[in-house]
N, C-alpha and C positions, 0 to 999 in steps of 0.2 A: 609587307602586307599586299601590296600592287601584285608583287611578284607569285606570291598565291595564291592569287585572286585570279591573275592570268593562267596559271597552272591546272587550276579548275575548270576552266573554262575551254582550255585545248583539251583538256581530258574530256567533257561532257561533248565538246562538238565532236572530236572523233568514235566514241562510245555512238552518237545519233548516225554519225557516217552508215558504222560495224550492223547499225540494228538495218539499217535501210537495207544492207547486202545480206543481213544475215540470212537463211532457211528454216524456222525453226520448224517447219514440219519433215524439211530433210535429215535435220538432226535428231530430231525423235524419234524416226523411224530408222535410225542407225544404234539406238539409244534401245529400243525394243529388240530389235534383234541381237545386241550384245548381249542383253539380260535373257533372251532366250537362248543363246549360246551358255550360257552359264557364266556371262566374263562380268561380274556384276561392277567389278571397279569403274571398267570402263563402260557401263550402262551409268556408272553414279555421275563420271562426269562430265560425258555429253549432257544428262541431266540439268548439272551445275551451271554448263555456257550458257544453257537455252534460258536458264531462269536468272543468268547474270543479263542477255540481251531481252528477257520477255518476261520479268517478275512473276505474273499471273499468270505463267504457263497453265492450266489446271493439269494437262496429261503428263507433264513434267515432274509437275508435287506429287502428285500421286504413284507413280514407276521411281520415283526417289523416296519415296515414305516406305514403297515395298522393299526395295533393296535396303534399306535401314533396320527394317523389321527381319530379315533374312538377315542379317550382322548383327544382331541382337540388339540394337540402340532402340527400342521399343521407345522412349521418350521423347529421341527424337521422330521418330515415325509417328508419330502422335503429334507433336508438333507439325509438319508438313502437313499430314492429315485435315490437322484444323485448316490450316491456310488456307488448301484447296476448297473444302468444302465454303470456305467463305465467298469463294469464285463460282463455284457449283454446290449450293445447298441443296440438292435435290438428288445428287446421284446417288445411285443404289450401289454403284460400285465403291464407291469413298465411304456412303455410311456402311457398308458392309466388311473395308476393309480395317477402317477405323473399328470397328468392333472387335475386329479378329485382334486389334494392337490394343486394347484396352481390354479383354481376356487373359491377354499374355501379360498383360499388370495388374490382373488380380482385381481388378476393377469391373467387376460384373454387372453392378446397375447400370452402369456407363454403358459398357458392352450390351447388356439390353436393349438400353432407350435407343443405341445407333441402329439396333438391326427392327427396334420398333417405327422409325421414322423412316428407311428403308425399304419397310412393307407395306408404309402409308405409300407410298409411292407406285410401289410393284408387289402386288401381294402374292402372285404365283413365283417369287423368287426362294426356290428353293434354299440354296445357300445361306438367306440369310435367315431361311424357314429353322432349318437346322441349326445353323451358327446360333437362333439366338435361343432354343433349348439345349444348345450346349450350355450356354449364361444362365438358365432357370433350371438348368441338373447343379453346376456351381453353387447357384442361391438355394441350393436342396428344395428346391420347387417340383419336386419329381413326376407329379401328377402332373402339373401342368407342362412340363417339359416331355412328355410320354406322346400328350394333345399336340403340340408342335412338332414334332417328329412327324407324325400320324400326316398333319399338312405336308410337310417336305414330302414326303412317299406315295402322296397321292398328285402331286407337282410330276415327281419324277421317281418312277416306280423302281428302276434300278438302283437307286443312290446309296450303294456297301455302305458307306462311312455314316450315314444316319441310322443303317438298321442295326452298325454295329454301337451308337453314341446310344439307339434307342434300348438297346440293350441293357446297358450301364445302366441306364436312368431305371428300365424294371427290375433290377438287380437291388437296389436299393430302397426299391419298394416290398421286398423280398418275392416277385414274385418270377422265380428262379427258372422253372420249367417255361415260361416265355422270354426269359431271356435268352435261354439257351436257345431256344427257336429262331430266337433274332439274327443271332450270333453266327449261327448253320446260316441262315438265309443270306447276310453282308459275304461269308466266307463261299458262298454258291457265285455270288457277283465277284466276286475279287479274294481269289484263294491265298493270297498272297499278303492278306490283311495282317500286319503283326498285332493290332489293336482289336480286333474280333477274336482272334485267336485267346489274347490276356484275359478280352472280356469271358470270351468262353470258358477259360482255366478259372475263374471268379464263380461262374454260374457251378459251375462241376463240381467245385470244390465247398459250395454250399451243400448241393446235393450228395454231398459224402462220395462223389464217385472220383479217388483221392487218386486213383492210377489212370483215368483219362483226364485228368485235372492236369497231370505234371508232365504228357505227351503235352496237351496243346499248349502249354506254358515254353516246352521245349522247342515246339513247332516255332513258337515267336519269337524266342530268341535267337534261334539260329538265322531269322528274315533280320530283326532288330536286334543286335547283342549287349545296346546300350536300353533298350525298355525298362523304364523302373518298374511300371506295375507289373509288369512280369514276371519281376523278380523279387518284389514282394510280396505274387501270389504264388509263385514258387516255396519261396521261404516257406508260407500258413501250409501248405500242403506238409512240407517238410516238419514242422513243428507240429503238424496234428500225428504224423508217426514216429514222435518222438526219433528224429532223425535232427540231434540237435549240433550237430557241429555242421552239417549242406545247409541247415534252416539260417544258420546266422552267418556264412559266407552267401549266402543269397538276400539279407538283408543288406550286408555289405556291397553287394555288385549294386544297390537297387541305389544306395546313396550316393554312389560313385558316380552313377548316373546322371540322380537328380538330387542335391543333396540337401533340398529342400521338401521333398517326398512326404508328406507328414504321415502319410501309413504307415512307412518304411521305419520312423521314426516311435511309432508310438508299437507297432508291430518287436520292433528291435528290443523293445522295453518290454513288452510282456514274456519274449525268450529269456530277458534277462531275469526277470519274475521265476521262471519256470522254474532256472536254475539256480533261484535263491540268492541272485546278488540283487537285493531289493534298491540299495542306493543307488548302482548303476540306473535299475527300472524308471525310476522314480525323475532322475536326471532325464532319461530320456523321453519322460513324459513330458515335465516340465518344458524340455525345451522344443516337442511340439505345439506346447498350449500357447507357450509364449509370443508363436506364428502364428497360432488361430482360438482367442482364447474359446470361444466355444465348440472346439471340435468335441461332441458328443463321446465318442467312444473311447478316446482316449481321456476324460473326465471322470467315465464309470472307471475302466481300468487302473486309473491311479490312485480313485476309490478303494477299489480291491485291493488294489497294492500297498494302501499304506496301513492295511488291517497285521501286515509282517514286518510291518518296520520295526526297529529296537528306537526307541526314544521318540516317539507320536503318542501325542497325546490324545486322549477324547477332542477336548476343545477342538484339536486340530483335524479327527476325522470328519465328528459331526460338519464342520465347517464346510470342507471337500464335499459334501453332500448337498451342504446346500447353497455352493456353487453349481453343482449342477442344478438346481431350480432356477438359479437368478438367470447362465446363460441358457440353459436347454427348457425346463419343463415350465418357468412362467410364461414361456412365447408360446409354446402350445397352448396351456391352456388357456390363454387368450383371443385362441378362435373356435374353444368348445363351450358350449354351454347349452347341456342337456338338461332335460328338465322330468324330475326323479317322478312314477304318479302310479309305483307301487306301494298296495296296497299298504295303508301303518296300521296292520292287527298286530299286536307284539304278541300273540301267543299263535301264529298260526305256521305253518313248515315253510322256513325258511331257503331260498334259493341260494345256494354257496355255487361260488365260479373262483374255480380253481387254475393258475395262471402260470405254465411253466413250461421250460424248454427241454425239461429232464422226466418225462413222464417213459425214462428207458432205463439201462442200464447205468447209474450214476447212483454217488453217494449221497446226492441231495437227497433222489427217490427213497432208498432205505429210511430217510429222517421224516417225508411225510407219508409215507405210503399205509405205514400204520391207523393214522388218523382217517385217510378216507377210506380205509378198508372196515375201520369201525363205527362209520356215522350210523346214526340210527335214522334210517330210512322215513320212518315214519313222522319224523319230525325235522327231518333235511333235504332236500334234493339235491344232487351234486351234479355240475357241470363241470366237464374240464373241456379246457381252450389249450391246445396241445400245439407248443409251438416250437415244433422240429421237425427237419424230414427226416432224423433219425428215428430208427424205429427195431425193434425186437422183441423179446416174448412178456417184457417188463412192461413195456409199451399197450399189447393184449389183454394182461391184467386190469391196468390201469382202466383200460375200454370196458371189462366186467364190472367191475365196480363204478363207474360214470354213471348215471339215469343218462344224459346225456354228455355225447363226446363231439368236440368242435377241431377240425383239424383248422387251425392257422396258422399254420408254418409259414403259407406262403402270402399272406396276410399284413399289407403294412396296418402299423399302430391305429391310423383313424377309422378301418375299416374295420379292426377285431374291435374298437370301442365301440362302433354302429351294431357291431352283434349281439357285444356282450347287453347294448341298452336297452336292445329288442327283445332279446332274452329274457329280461327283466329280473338280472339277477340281482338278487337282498344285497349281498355280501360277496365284496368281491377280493380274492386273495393272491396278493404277490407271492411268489414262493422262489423268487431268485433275487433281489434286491437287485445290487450294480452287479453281479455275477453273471457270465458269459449266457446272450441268449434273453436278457430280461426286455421285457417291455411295457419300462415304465412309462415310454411315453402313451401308451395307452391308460395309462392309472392317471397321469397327469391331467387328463379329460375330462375325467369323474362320470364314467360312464355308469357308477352302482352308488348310490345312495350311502352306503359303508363299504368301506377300504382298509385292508388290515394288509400286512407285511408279517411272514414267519419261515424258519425253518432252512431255507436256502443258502439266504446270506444273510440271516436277522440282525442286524446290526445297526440299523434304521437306513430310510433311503435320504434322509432330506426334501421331500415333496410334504407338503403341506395337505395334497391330494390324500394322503395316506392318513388315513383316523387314527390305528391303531396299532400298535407293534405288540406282537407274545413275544413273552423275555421269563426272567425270573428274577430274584432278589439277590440273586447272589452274584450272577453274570453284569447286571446294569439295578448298583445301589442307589438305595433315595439322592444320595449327591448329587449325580449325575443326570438322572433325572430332566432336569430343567433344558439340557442342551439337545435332545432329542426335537424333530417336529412332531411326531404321533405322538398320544398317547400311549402308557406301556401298559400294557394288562400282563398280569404276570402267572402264568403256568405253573406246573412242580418243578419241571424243568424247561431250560429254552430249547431243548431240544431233547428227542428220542428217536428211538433207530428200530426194525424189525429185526426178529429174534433169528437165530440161524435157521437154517433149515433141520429137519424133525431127524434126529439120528445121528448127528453130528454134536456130541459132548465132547467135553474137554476131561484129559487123562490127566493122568499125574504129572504135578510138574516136572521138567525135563533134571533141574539140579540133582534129583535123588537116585537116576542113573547114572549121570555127567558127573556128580562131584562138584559142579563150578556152574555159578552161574549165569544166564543167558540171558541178557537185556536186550528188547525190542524197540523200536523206532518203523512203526508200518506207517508213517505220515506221507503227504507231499514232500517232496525235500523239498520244496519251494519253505515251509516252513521251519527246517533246518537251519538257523540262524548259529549268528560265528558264537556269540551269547550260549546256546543252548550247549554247541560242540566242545567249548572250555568246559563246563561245567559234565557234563559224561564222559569228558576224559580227564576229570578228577575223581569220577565213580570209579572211569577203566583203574586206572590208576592206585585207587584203595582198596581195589579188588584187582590184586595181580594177575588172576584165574581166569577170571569172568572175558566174557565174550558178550558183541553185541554184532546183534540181525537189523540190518536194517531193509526194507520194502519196500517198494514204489514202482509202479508203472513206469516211470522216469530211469530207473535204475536196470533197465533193457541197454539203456545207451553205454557202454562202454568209458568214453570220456568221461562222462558223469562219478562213475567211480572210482576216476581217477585221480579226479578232485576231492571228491571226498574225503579219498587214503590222505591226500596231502594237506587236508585240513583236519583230521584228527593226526597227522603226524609233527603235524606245529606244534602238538603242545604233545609229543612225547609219546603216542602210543601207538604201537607197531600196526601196520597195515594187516599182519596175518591174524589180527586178533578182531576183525571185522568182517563180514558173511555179507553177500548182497544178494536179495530176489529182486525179479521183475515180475511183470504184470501177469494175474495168473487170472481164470475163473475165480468167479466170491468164492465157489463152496472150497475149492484151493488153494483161493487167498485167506478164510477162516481159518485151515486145519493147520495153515502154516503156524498160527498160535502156538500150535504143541510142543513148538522148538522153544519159545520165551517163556519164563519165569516171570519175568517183571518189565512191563511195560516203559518206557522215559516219554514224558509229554513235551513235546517240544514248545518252544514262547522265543516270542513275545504270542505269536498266534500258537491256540493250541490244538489241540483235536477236538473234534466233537463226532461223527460219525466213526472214527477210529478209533477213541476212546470207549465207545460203548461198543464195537465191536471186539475189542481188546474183555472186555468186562464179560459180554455175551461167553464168550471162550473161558472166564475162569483165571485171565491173567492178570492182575491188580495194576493200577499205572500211579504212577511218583508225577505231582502237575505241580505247578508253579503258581500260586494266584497274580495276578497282572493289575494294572489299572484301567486300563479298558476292555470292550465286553470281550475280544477274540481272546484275550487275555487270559480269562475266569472262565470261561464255558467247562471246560476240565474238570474245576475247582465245583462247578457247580452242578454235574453229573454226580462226581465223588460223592459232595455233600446230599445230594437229593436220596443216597443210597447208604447213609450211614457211614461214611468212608470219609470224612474231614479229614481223622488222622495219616491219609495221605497225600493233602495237601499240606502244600508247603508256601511258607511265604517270602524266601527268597533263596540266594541260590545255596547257600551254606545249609539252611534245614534239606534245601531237595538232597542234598550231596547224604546228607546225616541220613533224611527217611529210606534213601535207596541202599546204601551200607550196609544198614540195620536190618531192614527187612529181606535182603537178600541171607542173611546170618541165622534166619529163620526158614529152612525149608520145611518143616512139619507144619507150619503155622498157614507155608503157603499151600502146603496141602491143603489144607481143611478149608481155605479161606477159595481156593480153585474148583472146589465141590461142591461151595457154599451158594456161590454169586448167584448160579443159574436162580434159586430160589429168591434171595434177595432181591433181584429183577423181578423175578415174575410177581410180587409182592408189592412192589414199591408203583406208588401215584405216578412216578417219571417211567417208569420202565414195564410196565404195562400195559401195554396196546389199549386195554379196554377201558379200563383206569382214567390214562390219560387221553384219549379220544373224549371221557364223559368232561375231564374237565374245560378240554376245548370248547364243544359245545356250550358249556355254560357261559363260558366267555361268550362265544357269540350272541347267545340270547340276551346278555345282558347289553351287548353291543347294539344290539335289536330294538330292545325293550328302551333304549336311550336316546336311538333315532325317531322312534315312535313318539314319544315324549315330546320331544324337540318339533316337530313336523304340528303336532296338537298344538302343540300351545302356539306354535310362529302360523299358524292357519288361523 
């Protein structure tokens, strides 16, 4: 022990010798210029002497936390970090740099409060002006990070890397034409920016302008070849032109990247959506939420996604739904609360606001366009809230029949609610659920006194905000019922579509030329399920003759039907017995009808605007009833029109009723010349018809608010 004891003690006298000779301001300034050379090892450990002979270096912790944070040991650099500041609680440079190292851990509040005690200090410090709206773009604080930026640029008027962060943040506000502005002005200061460049390809590629989108995306990678968002806004460009094997090798470059990416991630999952491998999707949802369970868009997305899955139950969608309330839509509307003080006459004309991204060329449009093209004016007023900068002649239409038209494309959610309350509309309607483009966090607000959901993706949203769902009896039975958050009001049908255009009938079916006949499938193939593909190649199969057409926008792509051939050759039927179109004009995507005989409805989801335009034509469709609504929609167009007998209720009758009735071509004659009439006859399929019994829903929706408002006054 003596001898230990002495060993510590020559040790600690020559250590006091070392510190007395030591430099430690000569060594830190050999220590700075190493790290300025690039030679950071030996910056770390001149570093190390000075704080083995001077503990409380402070300039030592600090040029050792940063070289820690450039070697990615962020925890440790966080650790140093604290030290110093325990030595220097005041420096702007420590809280500032500590901010940067607690960003890079995902620790944002943190990252905050450093760069807020930072400006208690020095408020004109731009850096951490910026730095810490980058932290309040993170917290999706997006307004208030837009105000912080606004400071840093009036600090320091050149600062690229804020007007290009400031960007992002308007980007997400959706208001796209100033971001691009941003974007231009950072790339005017510093042309060289790979991150103004991605943000630009972001802003462009909202704006639809899909070939200056994928220059400037190009532009950034050639500067950064490893940028992920780059190359996951390369991919959306590529997947919006169905350019799907560059779209999912650029999802791929994006994770390689960064393989934490969670856009890359949830983006990778709706390509996989597209092309109808739902479990893939679904997985790759998954294992973004599992990183951030409230990532917002990837929440709706897996929404949508699980409406195609084989073996999801209700229980299990409703559910998904209303997880997004518990993480996304209760926090909103915990900082709204509007106060409703239109008028409660229940008989007087009613203000309907109309809410959707599809007020163009889409199949939604076809499903409500009928209704607002028949409101009866003198007893409705119609607003629409138009939120896309997509736009064409459908779009025009849409404008004629408005009283009033609201463009909020570029509109965040709190700002279209501030209008819609101004407006003072009665009744205010979802017309995309979780479907691309919806904004429900706007409905989450409860900016209209009544709230109904229809038509887009009617399937419920899960928001409590939502009073009232149109459905039918047959899509969403009493059973089910209970697991919904809106109430259901139930229609003739949960959905109807407008009529072809005036001139365009349908001929005789094609069998009584051919001899043999012609099964269609004009669906999403995202809906094309492995489920469906056995079961119509037990039809191909029974009908040795027979041929099937299949169509989709999707089916441009080449690969795509490459797959296809090799999933109906799994189960035995020859690739030349299969016909693919791709994406034509409506009135060329109708007349395509004239080649099919007999519709096949694809499931677990089935059609709903394809089905009736399948019908519109004259062509009968074979559907499958389901257990949940995406399931039955089919089942309950059929049944709204007399045509139960072509529902089936599982896959042995589907096989039986398509056999059969193809075995009948005089039958399908008569029944091909019949439909038009049948439609235009029927409560579901008559624009005017079913516009009247819409309205009556609504006044009764009216007529209940009123009530309620009476007597709680």
């Amino acid at each position: 022990m003596s001898d230990s004891r002495g060993l510590r003690a020559f040790h600690n006298a020559r250590l006091k010798k070392q510190r007395k000779t030591f430099n430690a301001a000569d060594a830190f300034a050999r220590a700075q210029t190493s790290h300025q050379r690039g030679l950071v090892s030996d910056a770390q450990a001149l570093c190390r002497e000075i704080l083995q002979m001077v503990p409380r270096h402070f300039h030592a912790l600090q040029l050792l936390a940063v070289t820690e944070y450039q070697n990615g040991r962020n925890d440790e650099a966080d650790r140093l970090l604290q030290q110093a500041l325990g030595i220097e609680p005041h420096s702007v440079a420590a809280l500032s740099n500590r901010g940067v190292v607690l960003h890079e851990l995902k620790r944002f509040e943190e990252a905050l409060a450093c760069y807020d005690r930072a400006l208690a200090v020095q408020p004109d410090c731009a850096e951490a002006l910026s730095n810490g709206a980058n932290a309040l773009a993170q917290l999706e604080r997006f307004e208030e990070a837009v105000a912080r930026y606004d400071k840093a640029l009036a600090v320091r008027p050149g600062y690229a890397e804020a007007y290009s962060n400031r960007a992002n943040a308007l980007y997400h506000l959706r208001r796209y034409d100033e971001a691009l502005a941003n974007c231009d002005r950072a790339l005017a200061l510093k042309p060289s920016d790979a991150d103004a460049l991605s943000n630009r390809g972001n802003a462009l590629t909202q704006l639809r302008r899909f070939d200056d989108a994928l220059a400037s995306y190009d532009k950034a990678l050639a500067i950064n070849p490893r940028l992920s968002t780059a190359w996951v806004g390369r991919g959306n460009v590529l997947l919006n032109l169905n350019r799907y094997a560059e779209a999912f090798a650029a999802y791929q470059k994006a994770l390689e990247a960064k393989p934490d990416n969670l856009n890359a991630m949830s983006q990778l999952a709706h390509f996989h959506e597209r092309q109808g491998r739902i479990d893939e999707a679904i997985a790759c949802y998954d294992r973004a939420l599992a990183i951030k369970p409230d990532f917002a868009d990837a929440i709706s997305n897996k929404i949508f996604t699980l409406d195609f899955a084989a073996g999801v139950g209700i229980e299990e969608q409703q559910a998904a739904r209303k997880d997004w309330w518990r993480q996304i839509g209760a926090k909103i509307a915990a900082t709204s609360s509007y106060r409703h003080d239109n008028d409660p006459d229940s008989a007087r004309r009613i203000v309907l606001g109309y809410v959707s991204a599809d007020f163009r060329r889409h199949s939604a449009a076809a499903a409500f366009r009928p209704v607002l093209q028949n409101h009866d004016k003198t007893r409705f007023e119609i607003v629409c809230y138009s939120c896309s900068v997509a736009q064409d002649e459908k779009t025009e239409d849409f404008r004629r029949i408005a009283d009033r038209w609201v463009d909020a494309s570029q509109w965040p959610d709190r700002v279209l609610a501030d209008r819609v309350h101004a407006d003072k509309v009665d009744i205010l309607v979802d017309l995309s659920g979780h479907s691309a483009g919806h904004r429900l966090g706007t409905f989450a607000r409860k900016p209209a006194p009544v709230q109904v959901t229809a038509w887009g993706h009617a399937t419920g949203t899960g928001l409590p905000a939502i009073d009232y769902l149109f459905c039918d009896p047959v899509t969403m039975p009493p059973s089910v019922r209970h697991l919904f958050a809106e109430k259901l009001y139930d229609l003739p049908c949960i959905i109807t579509t407008e009529p072809p255009p005036v001139g365009l009938r349908p001929g005789d079916p094609p069998v009584l030329a051919n001899g043999y006949v012609t099964f269609g499938v004009f669906n999403r193939m995202a809906k094309v399920s492995d489920d469906a593909v056995a079961v119509w190649a037990r039809i191909l199969d029974r009908l040795p003759r027979s041929r099937l057409l299949m169509k989709d926008g999707a089916l441009n792509e080449e690969s795509l039907r490459v797959v296809l051939r090799e999933r109906f050759a799994a189960h035995g039927v020859s690739p030349d017995r299969i016909d693919f179109l791709g994406y034509t004009p409506r009135e060329e995507h109708l007349a395509a009808f004239g080649n099919v005989d007999i519709c096949l409805d694809p499931f677990p989801q089935n059609g709903g605007v394809s089905t009736w335009e399948a019908l519109h034509m004259g062509v009968p469709v074979v559907a499958k009833l389901g257990n949940v609504p995406v399931s039955r929609s089919s089942g309950a167009i059929l049944s709204s029109l007399g045509m139960s007998d072509w529902v089936a209720g599982n896959a042995d009758e589907y096989v039986s009723i398509a056999v059969a009735r193809a075995a009948m071509p005089e039958e399908l004659k008569k029944l091909r010349h019949a439909l038009a009439t049948t439609i235009a006859t029927s409560a579901s399929g008559n624009g005017v018809l079913y516009t009247r019994a819409v309205e009556q829903g609504y006044r009764a929706m009216w007529e209940e608010y009123c009530r309620n408002r009476q007597t709680s006054g």
